[in-house]
PAGULO-856398 format. One record per residue (C-alpha): chain; x, y, z; residue number from 1; residue in one letter. Coordinates in steps of 0.5 Angstrom, whole numbers, plus 500, padded with zeros to 3 digits. Example, Ala and Ser with C-alpha at 12.3 -4.5 7.8 and 13.67 -1.06 7.14 Angstrom:
<sites>
> A;525;491;516;1;A
> A;527;498;514;2;S
</sites>
This chain:
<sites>
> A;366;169;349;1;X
> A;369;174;353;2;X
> A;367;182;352;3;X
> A;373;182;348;4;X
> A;371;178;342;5;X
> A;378;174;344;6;X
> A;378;167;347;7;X
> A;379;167;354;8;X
> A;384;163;357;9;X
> A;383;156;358;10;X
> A;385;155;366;11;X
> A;382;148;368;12;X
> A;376;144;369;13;X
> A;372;140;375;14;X
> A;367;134;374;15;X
> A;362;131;378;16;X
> A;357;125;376;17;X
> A;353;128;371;18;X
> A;357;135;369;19;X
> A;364;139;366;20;X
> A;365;145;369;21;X
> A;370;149;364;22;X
> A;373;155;366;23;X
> A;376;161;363;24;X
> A;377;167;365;25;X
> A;372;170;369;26;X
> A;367;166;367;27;X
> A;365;158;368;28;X
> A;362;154;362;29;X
> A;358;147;364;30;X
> A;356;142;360;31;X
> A;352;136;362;32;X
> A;354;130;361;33;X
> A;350;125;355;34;X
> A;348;120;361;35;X
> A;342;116;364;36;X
> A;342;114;370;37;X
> A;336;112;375;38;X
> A;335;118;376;39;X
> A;336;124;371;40;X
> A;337;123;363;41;X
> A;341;128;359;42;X
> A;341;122;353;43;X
> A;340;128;348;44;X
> A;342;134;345;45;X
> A;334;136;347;46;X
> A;335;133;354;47;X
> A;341;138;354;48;X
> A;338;144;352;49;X
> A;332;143;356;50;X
> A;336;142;363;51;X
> A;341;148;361;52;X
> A;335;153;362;53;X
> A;332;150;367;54;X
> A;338;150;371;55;X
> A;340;158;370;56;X
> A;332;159;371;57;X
> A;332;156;378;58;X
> A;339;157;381;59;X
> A;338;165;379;60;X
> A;333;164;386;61;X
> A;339;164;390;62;X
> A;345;168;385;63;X
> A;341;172;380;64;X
> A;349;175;378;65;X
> A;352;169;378;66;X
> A;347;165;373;67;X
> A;349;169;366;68;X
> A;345;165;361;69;X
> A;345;159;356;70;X
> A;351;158;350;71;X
> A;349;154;344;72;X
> A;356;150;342;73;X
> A;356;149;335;74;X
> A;360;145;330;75;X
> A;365;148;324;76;X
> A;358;146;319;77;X
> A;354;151;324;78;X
> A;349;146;327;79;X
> A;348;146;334;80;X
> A;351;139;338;81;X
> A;350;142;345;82;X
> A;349;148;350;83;X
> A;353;150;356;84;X
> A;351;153;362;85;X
> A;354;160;362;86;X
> A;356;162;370;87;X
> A;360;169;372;88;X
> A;367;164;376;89;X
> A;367;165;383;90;X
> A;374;165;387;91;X
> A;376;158;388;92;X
> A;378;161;394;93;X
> A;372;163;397;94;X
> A;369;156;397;95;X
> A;366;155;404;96;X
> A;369;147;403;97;X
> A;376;150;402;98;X
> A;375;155;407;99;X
> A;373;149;411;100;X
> A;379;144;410;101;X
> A;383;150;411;102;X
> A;381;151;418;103;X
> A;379;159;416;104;X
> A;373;161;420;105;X
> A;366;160;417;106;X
> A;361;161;422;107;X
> A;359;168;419;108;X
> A;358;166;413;109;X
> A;354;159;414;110;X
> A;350;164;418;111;X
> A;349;168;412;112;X
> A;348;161;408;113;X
> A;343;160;414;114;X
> A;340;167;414;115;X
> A;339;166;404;116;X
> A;336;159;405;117;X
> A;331;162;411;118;X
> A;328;167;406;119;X
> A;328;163;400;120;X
> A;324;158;403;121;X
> A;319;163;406;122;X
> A;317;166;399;123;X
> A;318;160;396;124;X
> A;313;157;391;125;X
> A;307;153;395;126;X
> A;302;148;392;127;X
> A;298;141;394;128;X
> A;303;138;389;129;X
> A;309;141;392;130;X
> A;306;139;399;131;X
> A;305;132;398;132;X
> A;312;130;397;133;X
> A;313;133;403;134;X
> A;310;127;406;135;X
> A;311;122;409;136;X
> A;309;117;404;137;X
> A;313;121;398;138;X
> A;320;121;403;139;X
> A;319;113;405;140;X
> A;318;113;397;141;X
> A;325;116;396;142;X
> A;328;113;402;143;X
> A;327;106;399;144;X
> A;328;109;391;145;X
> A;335;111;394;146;X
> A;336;105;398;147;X
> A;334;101;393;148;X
> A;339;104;388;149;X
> A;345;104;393;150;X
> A;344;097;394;151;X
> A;344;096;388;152;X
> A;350;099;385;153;X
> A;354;098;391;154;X
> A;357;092;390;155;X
> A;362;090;396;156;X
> A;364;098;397;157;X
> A;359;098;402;158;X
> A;357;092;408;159;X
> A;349;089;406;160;X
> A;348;089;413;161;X
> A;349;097;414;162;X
> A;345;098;408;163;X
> A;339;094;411;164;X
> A;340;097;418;165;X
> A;339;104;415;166;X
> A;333;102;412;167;X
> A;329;099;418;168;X
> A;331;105;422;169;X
> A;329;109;417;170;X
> A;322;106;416;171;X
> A;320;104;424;172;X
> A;321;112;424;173;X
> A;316;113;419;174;X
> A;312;109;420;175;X
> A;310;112;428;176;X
> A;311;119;425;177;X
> A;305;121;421;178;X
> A;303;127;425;179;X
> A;308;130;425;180;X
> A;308;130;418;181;X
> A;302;132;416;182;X
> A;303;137;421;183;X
> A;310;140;418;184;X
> A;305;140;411;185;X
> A;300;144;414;186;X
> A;304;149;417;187;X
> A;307;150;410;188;X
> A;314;148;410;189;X
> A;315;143;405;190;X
> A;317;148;399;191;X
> A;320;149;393;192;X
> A;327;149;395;193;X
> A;335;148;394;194;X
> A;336;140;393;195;X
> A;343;139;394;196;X
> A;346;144;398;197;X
> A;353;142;399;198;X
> A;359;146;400;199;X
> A;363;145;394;200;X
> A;357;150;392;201;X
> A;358;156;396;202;X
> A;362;161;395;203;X
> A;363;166;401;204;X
> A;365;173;397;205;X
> A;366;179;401;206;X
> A;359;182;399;207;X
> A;355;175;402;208;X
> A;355;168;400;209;X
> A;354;166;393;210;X
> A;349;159;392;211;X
> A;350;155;387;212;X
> A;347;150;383;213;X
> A;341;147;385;214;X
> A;337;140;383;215;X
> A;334;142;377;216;X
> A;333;135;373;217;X
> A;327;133;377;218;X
> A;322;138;381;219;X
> A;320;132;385;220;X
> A;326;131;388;221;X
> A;327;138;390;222;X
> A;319;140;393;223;X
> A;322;137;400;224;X
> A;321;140;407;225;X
> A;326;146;409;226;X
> A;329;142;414;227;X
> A;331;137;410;228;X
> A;333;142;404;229;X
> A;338;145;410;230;X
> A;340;138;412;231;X
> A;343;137;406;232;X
> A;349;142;409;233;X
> A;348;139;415;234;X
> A;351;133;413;235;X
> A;355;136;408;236;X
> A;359;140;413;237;X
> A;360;135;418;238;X
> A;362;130;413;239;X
> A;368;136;412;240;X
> A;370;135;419;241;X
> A;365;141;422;242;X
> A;361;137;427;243;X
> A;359;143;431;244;X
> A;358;149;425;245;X
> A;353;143;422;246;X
> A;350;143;428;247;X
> A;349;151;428;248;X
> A;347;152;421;249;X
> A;341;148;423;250;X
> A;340;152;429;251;X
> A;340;158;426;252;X
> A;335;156;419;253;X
> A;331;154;425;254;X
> A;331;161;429;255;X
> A;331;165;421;256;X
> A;326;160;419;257;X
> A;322;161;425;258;X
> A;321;153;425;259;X
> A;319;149;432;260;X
> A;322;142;430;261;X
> A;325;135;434;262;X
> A;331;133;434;263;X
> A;330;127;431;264;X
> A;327;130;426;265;X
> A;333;133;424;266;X
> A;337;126;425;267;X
> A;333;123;419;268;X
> A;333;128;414;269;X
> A;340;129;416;270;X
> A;341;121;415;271;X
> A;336;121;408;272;X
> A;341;126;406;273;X
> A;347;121;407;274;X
> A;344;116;404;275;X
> A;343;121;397;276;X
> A;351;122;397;277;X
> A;352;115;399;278;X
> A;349;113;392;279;X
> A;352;120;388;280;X
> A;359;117;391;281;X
> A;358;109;388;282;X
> A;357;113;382;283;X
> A;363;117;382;284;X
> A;367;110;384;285;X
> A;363;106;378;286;X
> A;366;113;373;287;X
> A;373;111;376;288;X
> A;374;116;382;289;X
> A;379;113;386;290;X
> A;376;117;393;291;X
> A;369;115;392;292;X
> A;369;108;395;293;X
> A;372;111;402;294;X
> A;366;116;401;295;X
> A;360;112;399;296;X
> A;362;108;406;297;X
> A;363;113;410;298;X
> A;357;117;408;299;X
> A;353;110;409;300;X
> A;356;109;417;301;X
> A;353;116;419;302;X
> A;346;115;416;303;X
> A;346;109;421;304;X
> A;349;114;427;305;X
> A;343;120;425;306;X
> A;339;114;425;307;X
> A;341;112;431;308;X
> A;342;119;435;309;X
> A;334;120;432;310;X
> A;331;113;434;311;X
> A;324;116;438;312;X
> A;325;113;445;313;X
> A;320;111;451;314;X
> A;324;112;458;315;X
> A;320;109;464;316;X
> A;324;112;470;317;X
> A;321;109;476;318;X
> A;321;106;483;319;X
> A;320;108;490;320;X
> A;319;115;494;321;X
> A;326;118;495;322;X
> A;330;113;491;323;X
> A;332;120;486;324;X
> A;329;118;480;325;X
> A;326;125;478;326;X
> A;333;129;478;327;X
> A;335;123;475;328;X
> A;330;124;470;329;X
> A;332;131;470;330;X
> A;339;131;468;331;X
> A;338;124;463;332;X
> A;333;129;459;333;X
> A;338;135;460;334;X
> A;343;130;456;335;X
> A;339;128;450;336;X
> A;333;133;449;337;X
> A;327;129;452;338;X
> A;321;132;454;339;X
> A;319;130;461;340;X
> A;312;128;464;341;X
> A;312;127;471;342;X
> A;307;123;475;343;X
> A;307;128;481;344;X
> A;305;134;477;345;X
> A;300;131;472;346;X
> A;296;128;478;347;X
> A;296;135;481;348;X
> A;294;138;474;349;X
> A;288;134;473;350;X
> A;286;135;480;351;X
> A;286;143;479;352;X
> A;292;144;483;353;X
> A;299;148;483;354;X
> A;304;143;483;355;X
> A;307;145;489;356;X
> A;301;146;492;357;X
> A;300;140;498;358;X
> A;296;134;497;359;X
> A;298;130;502;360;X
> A;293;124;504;361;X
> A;293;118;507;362;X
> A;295;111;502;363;X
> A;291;110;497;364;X
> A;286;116;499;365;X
> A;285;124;496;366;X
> A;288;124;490;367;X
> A;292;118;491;368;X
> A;287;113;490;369;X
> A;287;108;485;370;X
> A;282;111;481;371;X
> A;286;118;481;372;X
> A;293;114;480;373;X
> A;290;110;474;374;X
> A;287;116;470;375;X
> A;294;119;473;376;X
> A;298;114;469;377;X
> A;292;114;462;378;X
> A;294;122;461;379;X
> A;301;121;462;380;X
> A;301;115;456;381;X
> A;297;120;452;382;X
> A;301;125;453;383;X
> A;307;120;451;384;X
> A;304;117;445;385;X
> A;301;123;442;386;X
> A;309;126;443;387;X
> A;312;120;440;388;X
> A;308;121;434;389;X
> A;311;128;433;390;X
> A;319;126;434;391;X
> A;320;127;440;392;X
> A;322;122;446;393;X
> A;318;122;452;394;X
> A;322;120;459;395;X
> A;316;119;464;396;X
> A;318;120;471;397;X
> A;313;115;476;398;X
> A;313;110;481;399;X
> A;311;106;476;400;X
> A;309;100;481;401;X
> A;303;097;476;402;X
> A;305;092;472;403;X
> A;300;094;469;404;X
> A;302;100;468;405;X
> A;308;099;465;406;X
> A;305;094;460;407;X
> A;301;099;457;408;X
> A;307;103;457;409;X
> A;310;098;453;410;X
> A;303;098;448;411;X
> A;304;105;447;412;X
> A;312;104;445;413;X
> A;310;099;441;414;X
> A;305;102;437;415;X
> A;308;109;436;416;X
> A;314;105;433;417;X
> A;319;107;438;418;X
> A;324;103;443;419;X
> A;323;103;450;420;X
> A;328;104;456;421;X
> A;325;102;463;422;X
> A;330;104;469;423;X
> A;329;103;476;424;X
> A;331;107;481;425;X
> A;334;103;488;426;X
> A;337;106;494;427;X
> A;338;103;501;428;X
> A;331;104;505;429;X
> A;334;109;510;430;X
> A;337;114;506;431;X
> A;330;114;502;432;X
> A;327;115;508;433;X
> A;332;120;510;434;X
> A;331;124;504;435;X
> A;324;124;505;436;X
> A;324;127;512;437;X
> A;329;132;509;438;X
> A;324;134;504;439;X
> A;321;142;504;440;X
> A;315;143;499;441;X
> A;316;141;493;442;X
> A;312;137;488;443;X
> A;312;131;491;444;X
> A;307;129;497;445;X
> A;310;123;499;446;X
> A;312;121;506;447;X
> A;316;116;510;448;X
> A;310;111;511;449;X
> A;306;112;504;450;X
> A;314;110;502;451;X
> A;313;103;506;452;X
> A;306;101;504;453;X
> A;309;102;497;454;X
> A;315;098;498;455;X
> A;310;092;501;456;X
> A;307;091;495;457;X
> A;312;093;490;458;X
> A;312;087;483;459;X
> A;318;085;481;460;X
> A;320;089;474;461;X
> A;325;084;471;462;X
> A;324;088;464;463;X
> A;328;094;468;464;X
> A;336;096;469;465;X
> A;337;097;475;466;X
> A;340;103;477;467;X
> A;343;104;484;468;X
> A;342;113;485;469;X
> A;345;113;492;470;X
> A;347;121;493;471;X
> A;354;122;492;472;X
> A;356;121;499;473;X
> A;353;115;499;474;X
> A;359;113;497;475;X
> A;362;119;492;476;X
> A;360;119;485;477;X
> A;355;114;484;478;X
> A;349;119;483;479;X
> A;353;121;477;480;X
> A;355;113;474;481;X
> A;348;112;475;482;X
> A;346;117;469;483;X
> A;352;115;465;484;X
> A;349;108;466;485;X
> A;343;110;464;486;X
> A;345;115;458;487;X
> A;350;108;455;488;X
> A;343;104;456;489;X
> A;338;109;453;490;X
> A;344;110;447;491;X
> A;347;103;447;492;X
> A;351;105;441;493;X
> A;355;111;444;494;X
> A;354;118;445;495;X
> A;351;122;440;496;X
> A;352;129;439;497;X
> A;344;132;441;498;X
> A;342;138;436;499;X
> A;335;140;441;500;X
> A;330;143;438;501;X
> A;330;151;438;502;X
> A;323;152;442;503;X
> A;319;148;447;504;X
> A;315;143;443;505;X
> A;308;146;440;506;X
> A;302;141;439;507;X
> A;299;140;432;508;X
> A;295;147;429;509;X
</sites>
């Protein structure tokens, strides 16, 4: 099939689960396999044909060049038994996975990947169809579809337990998150996009990367969200070893995409992904590959670690003037990405202040009152769950004094599916009272005696870790052990790389 009218040479094959790629000169003819399996049927010649066409159709969106058309293959009586996709051969030099594994850099590249993928999306097709498998109803659909799948074909390659947990990691995060859903759908990013974007498939030439071989047997299965189309890459530039290329090309599809997203959003997609070449690995080992199984076990351990990373937390810091939970609320949302709601300044916005405007009054008088403190700490639970609900972790920074405030703050957890941390700040009653003496402006209007008429009618927290914020004289570093402990408490499973959302968060249109 060469331009010469001779049979180029034969120089070699590569197969996945339900193909073979056969290369011969500058050319790459790939024939689909006569399986059934769960999710895709190329039982028949028919069924072959079909998929051939739709496959050259939907991956010229990405490589118009490289797709060429489709070859009938027929035997010696001239009846047509098959059809081959009919590819222009890329370098297996220039494979972004190869580059990878060799070490060679690629960050110009992925962010040229980054860069294709962002404008494909945004001309992409759009439809109420397309839309509604971008839910969260048609993603817990597949998420169980996909767990079902794995549990079954498994076997002993992977621990039922581990299974198990991803799905209830996954299901609690949907369950809190409709808004955040519904809110992606109405700002257009569910599209139709890629649906299997994995390194082996990129090719980096010098004229710009070249992306092969989208999902083309099920239009269901590739109408997702744009994030999680780029966090199939993700997951599969991790997987290599490339931890902090995966972490950039999702920042820059979010800054080429123009998309505000929380991290934990990143997380589950990233996951979901896992899970997908999870079960694609248990497949591959059922056909006889003998590196499949460690895969297939490997890719599950990090859907549980995402999931982990992701998990929607509520983190009460509290305890008595001067005790240093604001700059240890500070620095716990430097680390991990949080948003902040501090009691001190939403007192003092709902009462049309500037937060460092003095509002200074006697105990429990002026904005201190306890009607004030009450509607204090209702709009910073407000605000907590409506931010719960869109994927983003809330530390609230307040004296939370109140069992009765702490107790609604559990409900609000509680009902927005997300886990809930409470850290109590103690120092010794002098430095306190030094700190707060030492004070000069700031948001806070506390003085040494309203501290005192605190400290006398403090509840008890039991439900709280303890954690001792003396500054670092006092004696040297224990600030700095305090917001490890609080870090180990809030993330009990080991710390995991944060990837932040590139933009402060935005309410729902």
């Amino acid at each position: 099939m060469n331009d010469g009218g001779a049979p180029a040479p034969f120089a070699g094959a590569s197969e996945t689960h339900s193909a073979v790629v056969y290369f011969a000169g500058d050319r790459a003819y790939k024939l689909k396999k006569p399986v059934r399996l769960d999710f895709l049927d190329f039982s028949t010649v028919e069924a072959r044909a079909a998929a051939c066409a739709r496959e050259t159709e939907l991956n010229r969106r990405f490589a118009p060049d490289v797709y060429l058309g489709v070859a009938e293959i027929r035997n010696p009586a001239g009846k047509v038994c098959d059809h081959l996709v009919v590819m222009r051969r890329m370098p297996g030099s220039g494979r972004l996975s190869a580059l990878i594994r060799a070490g060679e850099p690629t960050a110009a590249a992925v962010r040229q990947v980054a860069r294709m993928l962002a404008a494909q999306h945004a001309s992409a097709e759009r439809s109420q169809e397309i839309s509604r498998e971008g839910g969260r109803d048609a993603l817990a659909r597949r998420w169980r579809d996909n767990i079902d799948q794995l549990s079954t074909i498994s076997g002993d390659l992977i621990e039922a337990a581990e299974i198990g947990e991803a799905a209830r990691m996954a299901d609690r995060f949907l369950a809190g998150r409709g808004p955040l859903f519904d809110a992606r759908i109405r700002r257009g990013r569910v599209v139709d996009g890629h649906g299997d974007l994995l390194a082996d498939d990129i090719f980096c030439l010098d004229d710009g990367p070249r992306i092969l071989d989208c999902l083309d047997f099920d239009d269901h299965l590739r109408w997702v969200d744009g994030l999680d189309d780029a966090a199939f890459l993700a997951m599969d530039l991790e997987q290599l070893g490339a931890p902090q290329i995966a972490e950039q090309f999702i920042r820059w599809y979010g800054e080429f995409s123009g998309d505000e997203c929380p991290s934990s959003l990143c997380h589950h997609y990233v996951a979901y992904r896992a899970i997908v070449r999870a079960k694609v690995s248990c497949v591959r080992a059922g056909q006889g590959d003998p590196a499949a199984a460690g895969g297939a076990r490997k890719l599950t351990s990090a859907a549980v670690r995402h999931l982990r990373a992701g998990a929607v937390t509520l983190v009460l810091v509290g305890g008595l003037p001067g005790t240093g939970k604001s700059s240890l609320a500070d620095k716990i949302a430097d680390r991990l990405g949080c948003v902040v709601l501090s009691s001190d300044r939403i007192r003092k916005e709902l009462a049309g202040l500037d937060p460092d405007q003095p509002a200074a009054a006697e105990f429990g008088a002026g904005i201190y009152a306890q009607a004030w403190t009450d509607r204090t700490y209702a709009e910073l639970l407000n605000r907590a769950a409506e931010l719960l609900s869109m994927g983003e972790s809330v530390l609230i920074d307040a004296t939370w004094s109140s069992t009765a405030h702490r107790q609604k703050a559990a409900a609000i957890a509680a009902q927005g599916e997300a886990d809930l941390v409470q850290l109590e700040c103690t120092i010794p009653r002098e430095v306190a009272a030094s700190r707060i003496a030492a004070r000069t402006g700031g948001v806070s209007d506390a003085t040494g005696a309203i501290a005192a008429r605190l400290a006398a009618q403090w509840m008890p927290w039991p439900e709280a870790t303890v954690l001792d914020t003396s500054p670092p004289a006092q004696p040297a570093g224990r600030e700095a052990e305090a917001v490890e402990q609080a870090l180990n408490v809030i993330r009990p499973h080991g710390p995991e790389h944060v990837w932040r959302p590139l933009r402060p968060y935005m309410l729902p249109d």
